[in-house]
Biotite code that builds the C-alpha atoms (Angstrom):
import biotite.structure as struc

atoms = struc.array([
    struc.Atom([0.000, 0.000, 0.000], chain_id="A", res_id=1, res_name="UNK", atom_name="CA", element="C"),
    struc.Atom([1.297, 3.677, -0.618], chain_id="A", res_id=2, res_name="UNK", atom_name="CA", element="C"),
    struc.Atom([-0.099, 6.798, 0.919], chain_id="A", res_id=3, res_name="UNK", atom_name="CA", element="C"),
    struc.Atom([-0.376, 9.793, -1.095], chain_id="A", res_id=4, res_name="UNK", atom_name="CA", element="C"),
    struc.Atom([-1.292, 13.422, 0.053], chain_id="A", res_id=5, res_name="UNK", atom_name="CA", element="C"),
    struc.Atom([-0.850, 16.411, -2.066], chain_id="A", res_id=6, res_name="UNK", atom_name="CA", element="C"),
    struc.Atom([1.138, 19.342, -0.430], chain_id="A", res_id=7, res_name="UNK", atom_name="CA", element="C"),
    struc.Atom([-1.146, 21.582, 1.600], chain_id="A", res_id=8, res_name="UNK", atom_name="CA", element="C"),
    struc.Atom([-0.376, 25.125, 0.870], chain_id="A", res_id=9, res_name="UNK", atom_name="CA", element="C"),
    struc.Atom([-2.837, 27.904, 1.685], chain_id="A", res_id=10, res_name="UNK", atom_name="CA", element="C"),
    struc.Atom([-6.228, 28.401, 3.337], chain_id="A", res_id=11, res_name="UNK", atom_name="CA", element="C"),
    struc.Atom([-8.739, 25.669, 4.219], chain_id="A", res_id=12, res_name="UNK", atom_name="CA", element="C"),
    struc.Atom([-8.042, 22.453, 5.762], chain_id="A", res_id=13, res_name="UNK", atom_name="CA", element="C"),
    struc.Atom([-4.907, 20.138, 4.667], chain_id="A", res_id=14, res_name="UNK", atom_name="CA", element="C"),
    struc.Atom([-5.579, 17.377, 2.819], chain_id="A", res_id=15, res_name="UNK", atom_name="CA", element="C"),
    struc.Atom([-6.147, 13.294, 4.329], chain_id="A", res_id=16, res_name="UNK", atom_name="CA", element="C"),
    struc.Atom([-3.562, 11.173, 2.964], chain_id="A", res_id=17, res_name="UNK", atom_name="CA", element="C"),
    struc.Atom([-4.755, 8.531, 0.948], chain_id="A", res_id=18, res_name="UNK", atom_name="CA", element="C"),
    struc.Atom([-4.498, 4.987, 0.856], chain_id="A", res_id=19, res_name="UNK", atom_name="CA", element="C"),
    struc.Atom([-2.989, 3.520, -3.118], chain_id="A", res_id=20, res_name="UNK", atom_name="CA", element="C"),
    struc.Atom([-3.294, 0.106, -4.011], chain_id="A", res_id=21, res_name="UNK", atom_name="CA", element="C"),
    struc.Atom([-0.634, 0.364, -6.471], chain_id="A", res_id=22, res_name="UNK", atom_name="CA", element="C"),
    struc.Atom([2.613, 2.176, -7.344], chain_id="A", res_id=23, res_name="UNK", atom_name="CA", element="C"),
    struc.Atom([2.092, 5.145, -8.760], chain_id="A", res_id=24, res_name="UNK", atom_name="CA", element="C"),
    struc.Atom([3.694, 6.228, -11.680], chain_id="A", res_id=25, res_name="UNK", atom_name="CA", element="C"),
    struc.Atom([3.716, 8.635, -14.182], chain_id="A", res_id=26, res_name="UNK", atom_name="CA", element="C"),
    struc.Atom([2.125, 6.931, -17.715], chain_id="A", res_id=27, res_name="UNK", atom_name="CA", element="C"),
    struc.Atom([-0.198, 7.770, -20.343], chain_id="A", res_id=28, res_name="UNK", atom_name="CA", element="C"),
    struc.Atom([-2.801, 6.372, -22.178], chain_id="A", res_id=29, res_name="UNK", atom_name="CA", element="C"),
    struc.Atom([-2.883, 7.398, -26.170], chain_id="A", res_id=30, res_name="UNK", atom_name="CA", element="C"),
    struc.Atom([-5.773, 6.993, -28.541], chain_id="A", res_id=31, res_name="UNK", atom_name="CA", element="C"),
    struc.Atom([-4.641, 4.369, -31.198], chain_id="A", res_id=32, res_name="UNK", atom_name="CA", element="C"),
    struc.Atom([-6.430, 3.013, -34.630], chain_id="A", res_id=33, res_name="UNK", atom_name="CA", element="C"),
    struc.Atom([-6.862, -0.023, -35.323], chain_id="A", res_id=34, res_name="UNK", atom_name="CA", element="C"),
    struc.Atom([-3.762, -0.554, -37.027], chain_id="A", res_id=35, res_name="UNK", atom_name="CA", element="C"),
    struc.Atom([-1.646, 0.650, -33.598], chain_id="A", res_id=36, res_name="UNK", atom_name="CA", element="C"),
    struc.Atom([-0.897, 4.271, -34.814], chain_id="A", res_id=37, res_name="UNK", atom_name="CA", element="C"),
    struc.Atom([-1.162, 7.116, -33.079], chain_id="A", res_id=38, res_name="UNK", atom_name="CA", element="C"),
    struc.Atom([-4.442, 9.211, -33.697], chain_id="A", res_id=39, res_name="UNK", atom_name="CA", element="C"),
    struc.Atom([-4.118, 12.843, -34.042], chain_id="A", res_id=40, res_name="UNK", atom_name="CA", element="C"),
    struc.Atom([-4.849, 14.529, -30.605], chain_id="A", res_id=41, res_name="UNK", atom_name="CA", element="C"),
    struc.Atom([-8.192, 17.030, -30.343], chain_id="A", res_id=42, res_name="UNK", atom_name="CA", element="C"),
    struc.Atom([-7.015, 18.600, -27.646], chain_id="A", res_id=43, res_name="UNK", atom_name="CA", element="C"),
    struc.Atom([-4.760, 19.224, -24.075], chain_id="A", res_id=44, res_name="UNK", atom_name="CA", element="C"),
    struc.Atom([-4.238, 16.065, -22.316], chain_id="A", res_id=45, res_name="UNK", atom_name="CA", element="C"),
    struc.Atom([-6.767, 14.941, -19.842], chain_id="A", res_id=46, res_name="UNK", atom_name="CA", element="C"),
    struc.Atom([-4.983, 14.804, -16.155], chain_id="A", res_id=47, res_name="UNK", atom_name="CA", element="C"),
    struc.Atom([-6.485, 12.234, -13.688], chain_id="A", res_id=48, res_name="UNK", atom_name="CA", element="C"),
    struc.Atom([-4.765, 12.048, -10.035], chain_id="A", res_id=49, res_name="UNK", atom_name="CA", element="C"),
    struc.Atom([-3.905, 9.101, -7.773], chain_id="A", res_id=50, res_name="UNK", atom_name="CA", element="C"),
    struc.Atom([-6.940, 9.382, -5.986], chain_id="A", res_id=51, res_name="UNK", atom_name="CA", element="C"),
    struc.Atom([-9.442, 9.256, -9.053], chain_id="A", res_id=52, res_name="UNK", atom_name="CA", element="C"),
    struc.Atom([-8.114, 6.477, -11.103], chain_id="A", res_id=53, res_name="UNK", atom_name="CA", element="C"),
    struc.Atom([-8.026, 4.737, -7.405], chain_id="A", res_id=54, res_name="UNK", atom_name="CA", element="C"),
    struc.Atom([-11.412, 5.515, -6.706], chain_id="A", res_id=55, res_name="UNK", atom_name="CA", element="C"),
    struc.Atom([-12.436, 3.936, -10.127], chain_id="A", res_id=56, res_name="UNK", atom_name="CA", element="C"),
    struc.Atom([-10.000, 1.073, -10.259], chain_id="A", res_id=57, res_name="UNK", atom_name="CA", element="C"),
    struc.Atom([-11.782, -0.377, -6.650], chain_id="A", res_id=58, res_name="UNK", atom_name="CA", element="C"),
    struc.Atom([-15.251, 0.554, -7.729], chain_id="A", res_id=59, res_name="UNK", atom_name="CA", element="C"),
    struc.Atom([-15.473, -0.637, -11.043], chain_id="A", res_id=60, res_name="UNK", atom_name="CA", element="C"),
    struc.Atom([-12.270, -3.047, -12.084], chain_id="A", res_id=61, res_name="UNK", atom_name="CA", element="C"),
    struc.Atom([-12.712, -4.809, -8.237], chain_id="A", res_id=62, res_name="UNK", atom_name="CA", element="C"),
    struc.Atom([-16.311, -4.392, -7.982], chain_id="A", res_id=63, res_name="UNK", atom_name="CA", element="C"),
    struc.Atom([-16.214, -3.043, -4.343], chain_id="A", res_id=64, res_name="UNK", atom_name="CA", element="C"),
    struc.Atom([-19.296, -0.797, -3.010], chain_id="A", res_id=65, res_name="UNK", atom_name="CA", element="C"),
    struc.Atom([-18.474, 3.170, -2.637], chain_id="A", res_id=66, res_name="UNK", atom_name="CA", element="C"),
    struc.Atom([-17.835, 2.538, 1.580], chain_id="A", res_id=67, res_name="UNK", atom_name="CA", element="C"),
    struc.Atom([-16.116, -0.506, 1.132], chain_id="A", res_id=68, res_name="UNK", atom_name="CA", element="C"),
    struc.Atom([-13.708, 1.422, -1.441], chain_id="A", res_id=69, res_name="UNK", atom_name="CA", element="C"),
    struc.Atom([-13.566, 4.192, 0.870], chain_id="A", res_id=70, res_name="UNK", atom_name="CA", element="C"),
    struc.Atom([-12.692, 2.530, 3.808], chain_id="A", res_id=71, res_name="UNK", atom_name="CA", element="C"),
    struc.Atom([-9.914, 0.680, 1.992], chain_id="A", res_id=72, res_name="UNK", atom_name="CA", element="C"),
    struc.Atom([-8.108, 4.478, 0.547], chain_id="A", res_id=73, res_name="UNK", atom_name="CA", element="C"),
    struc.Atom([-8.994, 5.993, 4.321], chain_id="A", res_id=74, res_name="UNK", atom_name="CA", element="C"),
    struc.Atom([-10.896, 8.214, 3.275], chain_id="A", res_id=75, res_name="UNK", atom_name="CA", element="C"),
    struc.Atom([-15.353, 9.410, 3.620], chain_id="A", res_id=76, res_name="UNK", atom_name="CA", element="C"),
    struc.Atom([-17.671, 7.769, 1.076], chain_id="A", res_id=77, res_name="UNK", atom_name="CA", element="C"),
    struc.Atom([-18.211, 11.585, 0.389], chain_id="A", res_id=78, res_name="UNK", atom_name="CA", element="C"),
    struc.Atom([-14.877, 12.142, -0.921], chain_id="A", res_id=79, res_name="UNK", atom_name="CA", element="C"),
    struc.Atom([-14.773, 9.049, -2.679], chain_id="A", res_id=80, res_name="UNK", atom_name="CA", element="C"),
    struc.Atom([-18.037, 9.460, -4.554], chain_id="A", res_id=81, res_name="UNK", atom_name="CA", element="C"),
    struc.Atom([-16.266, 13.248, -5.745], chain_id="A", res_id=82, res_name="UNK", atom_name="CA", element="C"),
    struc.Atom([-13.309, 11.485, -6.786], chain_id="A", res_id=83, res_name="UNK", atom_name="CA", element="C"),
    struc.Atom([-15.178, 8.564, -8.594], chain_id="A", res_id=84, res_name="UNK", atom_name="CA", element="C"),
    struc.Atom([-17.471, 11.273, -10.573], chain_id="A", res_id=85, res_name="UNK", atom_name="CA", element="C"),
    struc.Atom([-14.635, 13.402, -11.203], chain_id="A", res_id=86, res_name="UNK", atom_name="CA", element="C"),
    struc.Atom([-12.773, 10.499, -12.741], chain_id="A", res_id=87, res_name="UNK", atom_name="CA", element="C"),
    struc.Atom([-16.484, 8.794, -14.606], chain_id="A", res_id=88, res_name="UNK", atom_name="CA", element="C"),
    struc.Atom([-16.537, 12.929, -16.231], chain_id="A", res_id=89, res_name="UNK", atom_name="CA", element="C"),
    struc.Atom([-13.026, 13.056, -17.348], chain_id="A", res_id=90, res_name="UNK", atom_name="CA", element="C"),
    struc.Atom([-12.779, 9.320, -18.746], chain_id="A", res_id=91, res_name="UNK", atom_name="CA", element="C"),
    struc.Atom([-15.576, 9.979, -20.695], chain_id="A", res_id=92, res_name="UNK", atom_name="CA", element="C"),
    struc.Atom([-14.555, 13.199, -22.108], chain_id="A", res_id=93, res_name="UNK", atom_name="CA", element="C"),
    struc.Atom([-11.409, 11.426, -22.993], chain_id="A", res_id=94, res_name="UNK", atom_name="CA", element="C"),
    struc.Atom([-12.964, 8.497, -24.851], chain_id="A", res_id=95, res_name="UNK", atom_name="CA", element="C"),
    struc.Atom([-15.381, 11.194, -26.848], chain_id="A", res_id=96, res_name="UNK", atom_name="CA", element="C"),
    struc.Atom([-12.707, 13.313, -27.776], chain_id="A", res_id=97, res_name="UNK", atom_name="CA", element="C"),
    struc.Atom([-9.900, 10.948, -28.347], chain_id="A", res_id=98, res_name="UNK", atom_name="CA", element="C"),
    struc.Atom([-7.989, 13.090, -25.922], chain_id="A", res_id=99, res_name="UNK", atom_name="CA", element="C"),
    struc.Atom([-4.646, 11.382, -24.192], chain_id="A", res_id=100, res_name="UNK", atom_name="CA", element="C"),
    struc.Atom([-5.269, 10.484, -20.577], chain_id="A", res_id=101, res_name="UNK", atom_name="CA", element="C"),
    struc.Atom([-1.859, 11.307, -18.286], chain_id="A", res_id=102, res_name="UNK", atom_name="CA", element="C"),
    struc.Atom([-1.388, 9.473, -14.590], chain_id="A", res_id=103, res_name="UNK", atom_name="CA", element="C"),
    struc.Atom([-0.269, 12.250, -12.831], chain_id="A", res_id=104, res_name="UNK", atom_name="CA", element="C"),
    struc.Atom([0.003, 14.028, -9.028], chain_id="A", res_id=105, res_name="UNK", atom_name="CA", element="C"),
])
């Protein structure tokens, strides 16, 4: 398990660390044809954090419930639901659009 916490700087209340079921690291996914070359991009990147692709991976890929997922990363079933939609919204965008998806803090 890794923990991962952005750096609190400013006003409001720091953020909980949370728990990662994998090692994070930096990688992309790229829109492809069928024939394995690259498609032309229709847009910036799309830019999903730890915590999101998380959130989806133990939801969806591991079929857990929202609190059992939550309780797993440490975190509320509040914050995971807002990290699960945030992640559902920019997926989809990205699959639309053909955008590139980046892994990223």
């Amino acid at each position: 398990m890794w923990k991962w916490c952005k750096r609190w700087a400013g006003p409001g209340r720091p953020m909980k660390p949370r728990t990662i079921g994998f090692e994070p690291r930096g990688f992309q996914m790229v829109p492809l044809t069928l024939d394995g070359m690259r498609m032309p991009e229709r847009g910036p990147p799309i830019l999903l954090s730890y915590d999101e692709l998380e959130a989806f991976r133990l939801v969806f890929y591991e079929g857990l419930t929202q609190e059992e997922a939550a309780k797993r990363m440490g975190i509320s079933r509040g914050t995971l639901w807002r990290c699960l939609e945030n992640s559902r919204r920019k997926l989809a965008a990205a699959l639309a659009e053909r955008r590139r998806v980046v892994i990223a803090e």
